[in-house]
SEMI-863698 format. One line per 10 residues: number of its first residue (from 1); their letters; for each residue x, y, z of N, C-alpha, C, O. Coordinates in steps of 0.001 Angstrom, whole numbers, plus 524288, in hexadecimal, padded with zeros to 5 digits. Layout:
! residues N
NUM) a) X:Y:Z:X:Y:Z:X:Y:Z:X:Y:Z; ...
This chain:
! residues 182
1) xxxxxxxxxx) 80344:7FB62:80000:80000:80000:80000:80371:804DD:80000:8073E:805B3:802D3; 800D9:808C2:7FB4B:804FE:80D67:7FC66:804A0:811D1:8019D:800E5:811BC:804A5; 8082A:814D6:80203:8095A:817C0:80612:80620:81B2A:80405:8060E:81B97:7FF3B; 802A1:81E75:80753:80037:82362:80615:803DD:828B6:806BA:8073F:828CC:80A25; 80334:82C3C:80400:80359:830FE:807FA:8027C:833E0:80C59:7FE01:83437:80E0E; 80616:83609:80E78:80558:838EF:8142D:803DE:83E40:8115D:8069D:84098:80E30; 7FD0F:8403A:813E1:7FC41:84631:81216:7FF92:849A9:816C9:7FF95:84832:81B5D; 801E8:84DAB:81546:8037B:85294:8199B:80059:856F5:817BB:8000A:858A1:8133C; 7FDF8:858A3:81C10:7FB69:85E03:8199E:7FDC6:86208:81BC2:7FEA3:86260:8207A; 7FF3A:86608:817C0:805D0:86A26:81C04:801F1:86F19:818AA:7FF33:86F02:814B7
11) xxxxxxxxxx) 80373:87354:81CA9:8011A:87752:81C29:8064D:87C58:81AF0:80764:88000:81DDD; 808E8:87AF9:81593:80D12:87F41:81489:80C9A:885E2:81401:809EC:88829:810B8; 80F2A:887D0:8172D:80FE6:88DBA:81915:8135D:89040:81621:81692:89106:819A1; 814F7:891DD:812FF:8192A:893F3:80EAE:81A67:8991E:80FEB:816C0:89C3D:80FBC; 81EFD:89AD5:81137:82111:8A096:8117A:824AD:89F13:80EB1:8277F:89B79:8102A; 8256E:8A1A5:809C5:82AEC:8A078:80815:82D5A:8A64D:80529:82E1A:8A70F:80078; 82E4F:8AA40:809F8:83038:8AE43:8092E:833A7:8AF95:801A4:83302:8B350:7FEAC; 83633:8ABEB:8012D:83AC3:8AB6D:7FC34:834E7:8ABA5:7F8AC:83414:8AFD9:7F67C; 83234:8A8D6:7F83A:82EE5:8A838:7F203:82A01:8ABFD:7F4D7:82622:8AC2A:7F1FF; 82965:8AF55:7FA66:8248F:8B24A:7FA18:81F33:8AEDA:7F819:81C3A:8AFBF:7F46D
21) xxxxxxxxxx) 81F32:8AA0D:7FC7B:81B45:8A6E7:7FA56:818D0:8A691:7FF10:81C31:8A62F:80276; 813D0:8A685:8012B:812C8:8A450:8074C:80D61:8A1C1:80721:8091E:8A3FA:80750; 80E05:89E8A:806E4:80764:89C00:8071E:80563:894C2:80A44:8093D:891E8:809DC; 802BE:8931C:80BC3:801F0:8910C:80EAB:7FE80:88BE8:80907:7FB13:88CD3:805C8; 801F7:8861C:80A66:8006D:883A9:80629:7FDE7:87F93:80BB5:7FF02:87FFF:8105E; 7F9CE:87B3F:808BE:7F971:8771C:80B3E:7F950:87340:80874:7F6F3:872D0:8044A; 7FBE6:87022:80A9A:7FE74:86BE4:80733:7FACC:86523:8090A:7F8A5:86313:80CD0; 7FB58:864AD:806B1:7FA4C:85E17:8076C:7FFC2:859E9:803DF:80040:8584F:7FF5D; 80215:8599B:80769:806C0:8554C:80686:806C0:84E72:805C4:806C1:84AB7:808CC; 806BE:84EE2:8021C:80766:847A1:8033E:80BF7:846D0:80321:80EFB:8496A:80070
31) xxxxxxxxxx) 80D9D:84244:8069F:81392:8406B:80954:812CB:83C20:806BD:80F9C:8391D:808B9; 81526:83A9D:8020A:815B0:833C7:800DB:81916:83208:805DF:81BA5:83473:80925; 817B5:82BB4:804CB:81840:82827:8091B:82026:8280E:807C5:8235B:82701:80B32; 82126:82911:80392:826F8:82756:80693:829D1:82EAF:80621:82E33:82F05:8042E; 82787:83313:807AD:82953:8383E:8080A:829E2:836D6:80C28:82736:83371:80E44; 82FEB:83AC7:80F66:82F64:83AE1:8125B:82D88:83FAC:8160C:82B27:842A0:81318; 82D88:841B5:81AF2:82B0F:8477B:81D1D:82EB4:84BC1:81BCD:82D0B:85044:81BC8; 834F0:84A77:81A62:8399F:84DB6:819D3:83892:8511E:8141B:83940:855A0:81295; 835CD:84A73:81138:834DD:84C48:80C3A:82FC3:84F7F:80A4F:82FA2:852B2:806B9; 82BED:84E02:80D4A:8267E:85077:80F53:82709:855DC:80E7A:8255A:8588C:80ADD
41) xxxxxxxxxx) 82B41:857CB:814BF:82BB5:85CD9:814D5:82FDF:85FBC:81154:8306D:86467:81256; 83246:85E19:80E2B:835C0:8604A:8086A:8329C:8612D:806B6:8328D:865DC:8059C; 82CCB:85DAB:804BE:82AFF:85F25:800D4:827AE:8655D:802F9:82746:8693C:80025; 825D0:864FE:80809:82153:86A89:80A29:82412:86DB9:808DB:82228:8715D:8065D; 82952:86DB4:809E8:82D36:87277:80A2A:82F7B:87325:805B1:83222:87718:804FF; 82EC5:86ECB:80129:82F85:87279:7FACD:82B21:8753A:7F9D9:82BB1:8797D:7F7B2; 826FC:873D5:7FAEB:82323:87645:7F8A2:821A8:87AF9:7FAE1:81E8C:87DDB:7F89C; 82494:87CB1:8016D:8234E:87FE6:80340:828AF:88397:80169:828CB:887B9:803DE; 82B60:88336:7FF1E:82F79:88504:7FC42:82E72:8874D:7F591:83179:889B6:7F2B6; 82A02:885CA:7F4C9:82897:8876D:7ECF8:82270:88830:7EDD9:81F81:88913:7EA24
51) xxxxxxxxxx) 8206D:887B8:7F3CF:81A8F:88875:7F3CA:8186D:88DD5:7EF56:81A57:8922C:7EE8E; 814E7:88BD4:7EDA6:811E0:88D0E:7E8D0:80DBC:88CC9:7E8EB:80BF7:888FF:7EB4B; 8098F:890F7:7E635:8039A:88D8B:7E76E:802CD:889BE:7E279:7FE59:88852:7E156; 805C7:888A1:7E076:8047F:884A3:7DB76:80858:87F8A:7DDC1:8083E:87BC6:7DAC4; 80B92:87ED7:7E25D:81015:87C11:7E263:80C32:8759D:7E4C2:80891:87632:7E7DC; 80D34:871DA:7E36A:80D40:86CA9:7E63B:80DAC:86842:7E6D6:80FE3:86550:7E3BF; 80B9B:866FC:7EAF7:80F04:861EF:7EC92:80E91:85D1E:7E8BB:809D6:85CD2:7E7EF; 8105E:85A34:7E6A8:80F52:854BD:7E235:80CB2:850F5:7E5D4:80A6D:851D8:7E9F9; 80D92:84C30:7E329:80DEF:84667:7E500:8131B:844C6:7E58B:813D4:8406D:7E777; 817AC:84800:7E3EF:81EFE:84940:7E6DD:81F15:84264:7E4C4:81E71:84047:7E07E
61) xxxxxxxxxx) 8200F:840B2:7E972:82498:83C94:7EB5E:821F7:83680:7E89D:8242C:8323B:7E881; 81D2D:837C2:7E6C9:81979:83189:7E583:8198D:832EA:7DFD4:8185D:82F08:7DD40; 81AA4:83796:7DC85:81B87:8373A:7D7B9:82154:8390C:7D606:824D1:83AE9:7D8C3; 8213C:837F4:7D0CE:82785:83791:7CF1B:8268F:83D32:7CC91:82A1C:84027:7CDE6; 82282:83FDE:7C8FE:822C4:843C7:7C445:81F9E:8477A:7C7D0:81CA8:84B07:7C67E; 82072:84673:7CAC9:82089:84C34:7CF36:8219C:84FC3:7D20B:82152:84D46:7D625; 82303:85510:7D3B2:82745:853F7:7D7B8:82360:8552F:7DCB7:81EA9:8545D:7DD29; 827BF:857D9:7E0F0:823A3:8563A:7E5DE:81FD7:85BAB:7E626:81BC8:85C02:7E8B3; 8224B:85FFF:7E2C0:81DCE:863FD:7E2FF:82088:865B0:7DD9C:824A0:8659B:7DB17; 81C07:86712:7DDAB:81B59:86BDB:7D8D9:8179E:871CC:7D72E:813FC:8730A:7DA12
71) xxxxxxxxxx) 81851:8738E:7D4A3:813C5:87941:7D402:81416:87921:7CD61:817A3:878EC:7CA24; 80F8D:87953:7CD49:80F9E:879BC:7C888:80BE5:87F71:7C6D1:809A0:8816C:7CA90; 80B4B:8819C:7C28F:8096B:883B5:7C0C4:80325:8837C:7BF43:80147:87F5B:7BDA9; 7FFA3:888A1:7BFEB:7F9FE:88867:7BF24:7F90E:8853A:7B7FA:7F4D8:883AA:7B644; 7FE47:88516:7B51A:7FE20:88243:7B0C8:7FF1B:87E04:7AFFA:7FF56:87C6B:7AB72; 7FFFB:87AE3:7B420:802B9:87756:7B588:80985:8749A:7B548:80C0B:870C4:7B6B6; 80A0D:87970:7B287:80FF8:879BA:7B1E1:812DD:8788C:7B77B:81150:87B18:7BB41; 81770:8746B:7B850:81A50:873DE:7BC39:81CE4:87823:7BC4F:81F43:87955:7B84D; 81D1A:87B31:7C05E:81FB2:87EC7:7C1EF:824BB:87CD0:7C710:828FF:87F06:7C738; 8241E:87B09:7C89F:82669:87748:7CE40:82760:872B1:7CFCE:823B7:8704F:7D1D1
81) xxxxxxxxxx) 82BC3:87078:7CF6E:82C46:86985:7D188:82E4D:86A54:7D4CE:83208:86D40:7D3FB; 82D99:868AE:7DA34:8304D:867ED:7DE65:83261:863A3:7E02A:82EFC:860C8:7E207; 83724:861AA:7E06F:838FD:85C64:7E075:83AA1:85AF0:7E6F9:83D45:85E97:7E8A8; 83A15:857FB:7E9DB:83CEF:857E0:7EE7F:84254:8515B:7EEE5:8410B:84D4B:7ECA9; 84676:85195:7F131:849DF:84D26:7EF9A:84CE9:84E85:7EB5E:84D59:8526F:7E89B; 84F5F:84936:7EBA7:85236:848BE:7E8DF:851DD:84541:7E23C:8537D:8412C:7E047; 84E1F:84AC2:7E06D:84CDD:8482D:7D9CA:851EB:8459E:7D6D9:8561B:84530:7D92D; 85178:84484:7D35B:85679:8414D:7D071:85623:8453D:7CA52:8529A:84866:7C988; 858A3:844A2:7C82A:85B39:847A6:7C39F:8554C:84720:7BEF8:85320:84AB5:7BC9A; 85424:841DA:7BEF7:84E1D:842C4:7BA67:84C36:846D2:7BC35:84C2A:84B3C:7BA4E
91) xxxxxxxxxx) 84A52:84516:7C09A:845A9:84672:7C46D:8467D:84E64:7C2EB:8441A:85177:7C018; 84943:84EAB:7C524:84AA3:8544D:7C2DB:84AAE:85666:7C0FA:849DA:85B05:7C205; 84C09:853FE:7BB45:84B6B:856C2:7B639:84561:85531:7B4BC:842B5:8582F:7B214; 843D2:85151:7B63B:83E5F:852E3:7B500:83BF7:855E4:7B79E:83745:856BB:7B703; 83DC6:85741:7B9C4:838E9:85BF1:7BEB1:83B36:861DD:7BCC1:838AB:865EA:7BD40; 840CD:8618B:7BA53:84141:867B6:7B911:83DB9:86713:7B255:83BFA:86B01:7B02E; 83D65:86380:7B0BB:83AE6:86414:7ADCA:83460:8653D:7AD78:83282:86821:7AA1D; 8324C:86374:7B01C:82D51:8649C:7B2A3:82C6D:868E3:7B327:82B21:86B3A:7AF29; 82CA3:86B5C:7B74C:82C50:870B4:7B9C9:83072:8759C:7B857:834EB:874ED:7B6B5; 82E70:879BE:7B91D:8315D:87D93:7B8B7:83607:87F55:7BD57:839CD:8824C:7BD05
101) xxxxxxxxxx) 833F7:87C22:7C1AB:83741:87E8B:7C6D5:836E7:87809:7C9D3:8334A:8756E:7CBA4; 83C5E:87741:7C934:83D30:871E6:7CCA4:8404E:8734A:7D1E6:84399:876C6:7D23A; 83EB0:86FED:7D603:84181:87275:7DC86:841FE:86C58:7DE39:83E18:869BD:7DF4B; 845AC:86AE6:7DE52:84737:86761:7E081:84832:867ED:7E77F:84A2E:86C34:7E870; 8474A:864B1:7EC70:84860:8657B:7F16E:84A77:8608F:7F324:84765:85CF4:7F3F9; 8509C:85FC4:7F3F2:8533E:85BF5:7F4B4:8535B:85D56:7FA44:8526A:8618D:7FC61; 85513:857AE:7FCBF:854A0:8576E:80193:8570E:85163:80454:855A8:84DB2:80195; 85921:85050:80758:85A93:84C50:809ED:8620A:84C3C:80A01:864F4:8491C:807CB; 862ED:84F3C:80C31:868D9:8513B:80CFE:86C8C:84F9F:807DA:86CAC:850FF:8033F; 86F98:84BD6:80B3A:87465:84BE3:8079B:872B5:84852:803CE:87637:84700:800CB
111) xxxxxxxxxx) 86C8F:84584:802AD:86C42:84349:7FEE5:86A11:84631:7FB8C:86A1A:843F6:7F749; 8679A:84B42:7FB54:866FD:84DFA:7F83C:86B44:852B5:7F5F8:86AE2:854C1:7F1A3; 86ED0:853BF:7F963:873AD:85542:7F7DC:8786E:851D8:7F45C:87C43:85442:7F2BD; 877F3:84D2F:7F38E:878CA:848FD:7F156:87635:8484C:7EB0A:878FA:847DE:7E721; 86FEF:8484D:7EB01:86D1F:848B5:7E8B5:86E60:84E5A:7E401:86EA6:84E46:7DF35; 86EE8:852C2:7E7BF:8705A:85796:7E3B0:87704:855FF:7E29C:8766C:85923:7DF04; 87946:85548:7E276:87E0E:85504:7E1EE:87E36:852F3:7DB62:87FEC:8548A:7D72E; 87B13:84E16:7DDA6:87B7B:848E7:7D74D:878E0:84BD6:7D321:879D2:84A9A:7CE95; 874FD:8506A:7D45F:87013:851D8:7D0C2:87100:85754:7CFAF:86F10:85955:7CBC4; 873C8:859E6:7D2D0:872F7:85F11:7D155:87692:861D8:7CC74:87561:86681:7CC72
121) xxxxxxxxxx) 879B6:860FE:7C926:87BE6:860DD:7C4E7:87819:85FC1:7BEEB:878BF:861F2:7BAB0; 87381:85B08:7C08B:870EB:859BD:7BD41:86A9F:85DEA:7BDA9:86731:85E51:7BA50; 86AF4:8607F:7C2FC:86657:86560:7C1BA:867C0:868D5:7C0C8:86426:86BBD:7C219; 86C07:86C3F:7BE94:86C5F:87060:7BD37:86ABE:871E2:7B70F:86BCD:87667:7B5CC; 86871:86ECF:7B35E:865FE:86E79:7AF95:8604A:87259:7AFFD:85DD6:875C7:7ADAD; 8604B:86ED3:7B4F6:859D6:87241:7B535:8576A:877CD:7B96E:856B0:87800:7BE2D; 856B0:87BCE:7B529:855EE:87FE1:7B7E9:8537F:880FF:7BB32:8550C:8845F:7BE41; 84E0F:87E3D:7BBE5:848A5:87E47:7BF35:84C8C:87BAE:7C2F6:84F8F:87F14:7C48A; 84D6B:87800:7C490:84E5F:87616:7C9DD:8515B:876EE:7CDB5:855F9:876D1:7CC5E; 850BF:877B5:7D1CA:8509A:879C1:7D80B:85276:87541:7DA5B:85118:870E1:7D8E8
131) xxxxxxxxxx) 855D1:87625:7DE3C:85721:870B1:7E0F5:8589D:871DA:7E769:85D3F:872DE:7E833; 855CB:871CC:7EB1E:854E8:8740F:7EE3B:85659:870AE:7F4DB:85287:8706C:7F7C5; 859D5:86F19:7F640:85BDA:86C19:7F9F8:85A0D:86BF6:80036:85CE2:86ECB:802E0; 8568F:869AD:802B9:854E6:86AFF:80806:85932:86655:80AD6:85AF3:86225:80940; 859EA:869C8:8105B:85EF4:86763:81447:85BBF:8629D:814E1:85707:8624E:81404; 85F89:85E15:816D1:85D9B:858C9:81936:85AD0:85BDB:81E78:85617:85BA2:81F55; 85E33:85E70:8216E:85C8B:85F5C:82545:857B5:862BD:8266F:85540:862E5:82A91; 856A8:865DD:8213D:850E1:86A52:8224E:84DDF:865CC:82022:84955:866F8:82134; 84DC8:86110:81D91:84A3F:85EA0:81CC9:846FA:85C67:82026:84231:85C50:81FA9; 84A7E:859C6:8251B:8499F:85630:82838:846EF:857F9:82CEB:84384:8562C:82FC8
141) xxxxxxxxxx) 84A4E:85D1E:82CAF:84706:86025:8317D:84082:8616D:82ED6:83CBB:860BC:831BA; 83FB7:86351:82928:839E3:862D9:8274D:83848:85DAF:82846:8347A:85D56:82B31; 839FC:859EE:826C3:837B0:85671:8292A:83387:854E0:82C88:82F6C:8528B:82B9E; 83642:85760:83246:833AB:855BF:837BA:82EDB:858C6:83779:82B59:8577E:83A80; 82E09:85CF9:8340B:82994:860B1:833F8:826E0:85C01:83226:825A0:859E9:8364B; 82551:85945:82EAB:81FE1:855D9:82CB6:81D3A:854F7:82F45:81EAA:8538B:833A2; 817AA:85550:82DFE:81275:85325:830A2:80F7F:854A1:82CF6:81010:857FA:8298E; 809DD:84FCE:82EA0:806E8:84F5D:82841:80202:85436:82947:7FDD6:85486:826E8; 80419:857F5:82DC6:800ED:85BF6:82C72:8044E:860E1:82F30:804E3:86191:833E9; 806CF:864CB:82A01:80B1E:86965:82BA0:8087E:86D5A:82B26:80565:86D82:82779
151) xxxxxxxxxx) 808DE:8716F:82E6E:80956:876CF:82C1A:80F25:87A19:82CE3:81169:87C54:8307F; 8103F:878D0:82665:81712:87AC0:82678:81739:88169:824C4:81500:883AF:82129; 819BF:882D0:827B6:81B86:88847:8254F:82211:88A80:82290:8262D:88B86:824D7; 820BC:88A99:81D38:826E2:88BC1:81A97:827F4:89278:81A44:8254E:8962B:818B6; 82C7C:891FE:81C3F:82D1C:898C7:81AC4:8325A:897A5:81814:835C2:894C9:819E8; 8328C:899B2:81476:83875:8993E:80F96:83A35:89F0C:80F53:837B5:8A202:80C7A; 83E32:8A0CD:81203:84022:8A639:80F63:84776:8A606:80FA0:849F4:8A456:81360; 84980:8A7F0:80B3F:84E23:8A79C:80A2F:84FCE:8A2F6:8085D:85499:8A2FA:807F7; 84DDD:89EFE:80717:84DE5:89B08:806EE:84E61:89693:80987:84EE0:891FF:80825; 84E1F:898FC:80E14:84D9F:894AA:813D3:84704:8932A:8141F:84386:89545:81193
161) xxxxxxxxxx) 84687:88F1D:817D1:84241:88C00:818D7:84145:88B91:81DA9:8444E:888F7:82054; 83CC7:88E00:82006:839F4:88C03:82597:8349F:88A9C:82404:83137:88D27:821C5; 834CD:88462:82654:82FA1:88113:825CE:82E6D:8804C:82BDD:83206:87E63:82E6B; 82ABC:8814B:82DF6:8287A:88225:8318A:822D7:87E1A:83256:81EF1:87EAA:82F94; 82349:87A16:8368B:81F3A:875B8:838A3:81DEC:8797D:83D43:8219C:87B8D:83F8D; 81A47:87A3C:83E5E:818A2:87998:844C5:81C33:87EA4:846C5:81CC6:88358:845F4; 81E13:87AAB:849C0:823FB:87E6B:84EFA:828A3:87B7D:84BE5:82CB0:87AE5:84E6B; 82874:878B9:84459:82D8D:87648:8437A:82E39:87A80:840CA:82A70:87CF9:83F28; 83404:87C3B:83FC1:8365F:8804F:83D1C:83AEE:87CFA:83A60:83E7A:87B07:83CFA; 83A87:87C6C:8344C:83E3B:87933:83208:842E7:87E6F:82DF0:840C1:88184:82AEE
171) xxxxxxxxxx) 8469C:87E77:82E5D:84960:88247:82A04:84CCB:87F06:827A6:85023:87C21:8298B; 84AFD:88039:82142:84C91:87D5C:81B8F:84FC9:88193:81991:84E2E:8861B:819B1; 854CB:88038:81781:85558:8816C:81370:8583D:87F6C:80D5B:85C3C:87D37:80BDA; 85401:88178:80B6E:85540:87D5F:80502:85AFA:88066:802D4:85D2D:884A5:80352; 85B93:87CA6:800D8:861A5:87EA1:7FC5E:85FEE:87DB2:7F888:85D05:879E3:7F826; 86133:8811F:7F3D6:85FED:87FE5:7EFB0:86573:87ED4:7EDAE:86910:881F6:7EE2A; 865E1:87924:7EAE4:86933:87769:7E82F:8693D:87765:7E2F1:86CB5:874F1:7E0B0; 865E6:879C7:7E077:864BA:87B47:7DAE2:86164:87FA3:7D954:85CE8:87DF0:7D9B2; 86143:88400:7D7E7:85BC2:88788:7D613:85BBC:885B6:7CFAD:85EFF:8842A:7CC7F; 855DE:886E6:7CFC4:85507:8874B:7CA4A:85747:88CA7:7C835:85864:8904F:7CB1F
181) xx) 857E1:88CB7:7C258:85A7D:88FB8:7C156:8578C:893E2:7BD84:859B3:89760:7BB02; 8526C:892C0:7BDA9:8513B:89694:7BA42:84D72:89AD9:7BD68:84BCF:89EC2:7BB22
C-alpha cells in the first residue's frame, strides 16, 4: 500500500524589504512520504524568498517534469522554476530551457559543495540560472521549526533571512553561487 501525504497548513508572512513585497500567503503543503522536514522547510523558505501572487507550490518531489515551485504567467508562460537539491546536469538544462528564470537551492553541506564543484563549469552556458547555496547548519536549525500547522514569519532585507515560528527565531543566509546573467 502506498504512503500518503502529510498535509501542513502554514500561514506565510512575507516582508521582504530587498524586492518591496509584503503579503500574507496560505499555503497548503503536501510532504511526500519520503521528504524530509529539513527539506519541507527549504522548500517554505524558497517560496518565501520569490513569493509572488502567481508563484506555486507543484507536486515537487513525486514528479520528474516539475520542479518544486514555479510562477507562471496569466499566459501561461513559465516564468519561474524553482529547483531544491542537488539536480544533475539534464535536469538543468531542461529547466533553463523551460522557464525564463531558473533558481536552483542547494543544500546539505559538503555534499552539496561537492555537488557544485563537479557541475558548476557545465552551468555557465545558461543565463537564466541562479544557484543559490543554504548552510547545512541554517538548514537544520529550520528544521526543528516543522509542524503540520505553522504560522511562519519571513523578513528578507540585505539579503539576510529571519524566519520566525512562535518564540523560534531562525537566521539564514543564502549564498549565491551563480546569478543569472541577464
Amino acid at each position: 500500500m502506498a504512503l500518503k501525504a502529510t498535509i501542513y497548513k502554514v500561514e506565510l508572512s512575507v516582508s521582504d524589504m530587498d524586492r518591496h513585497y509584503y503579503e500574507t500567503h496560505k499555503l497548503t503543503v503536501a510532504k511526500h512520504p519520503s521528504e524530509t522536514d529539513e527539506r519541507l522547510m527549504v522548500r517554505i523558505l524558497a517560496f518565501a524568498l520569490n513569493a509572488h501572487d502567481q508563484l506555486e507550490m507543484t507536486r515537487g518531489i513525486s514528479t520528474d517534469d516539475e520542479p518544486d515551485i514555479w510562477q507562471k504567467s496569466l499566459s501561461g508562460e513559465l516564468e519561474l522554476w524553482v529547483a531544491l537539491g542537488l539536480p544533475g546536469e539534464k535536469v538543468i538544462r531542461q529547466s533553463c530551457g523551460k522557464a525564463n528564470d531558473v533558481i536552483i537551492y542547494s543544500y546539505g553541506g559538503r555534499t552539496a559543495e561537492m555537488w557544485w564543484e563537479k557541475i558548476k563549469n557545465s552551468t555557465t552556458r545558461f543565463d537564466n540560472l541562479q544557484v543559490t547555496n543554504l548552510s547545512e547548519t541554517d538548514t537544520k536549525e529550520l528544521e526543528k521549526l516543522a509542524s503540520r500547522s505553522m504560522k511562519i514569519q519571513v523578513n528578507i532585507q540585505d539579503g539576510e533571512v529571519m524566519v520566525s515560528v512562535g518564540d523560534s527565531i531562525v537566521y539564514v543566509t543564502p549564498v549565491t553561487w551563480k546569478k543569472a546573467d541577464h
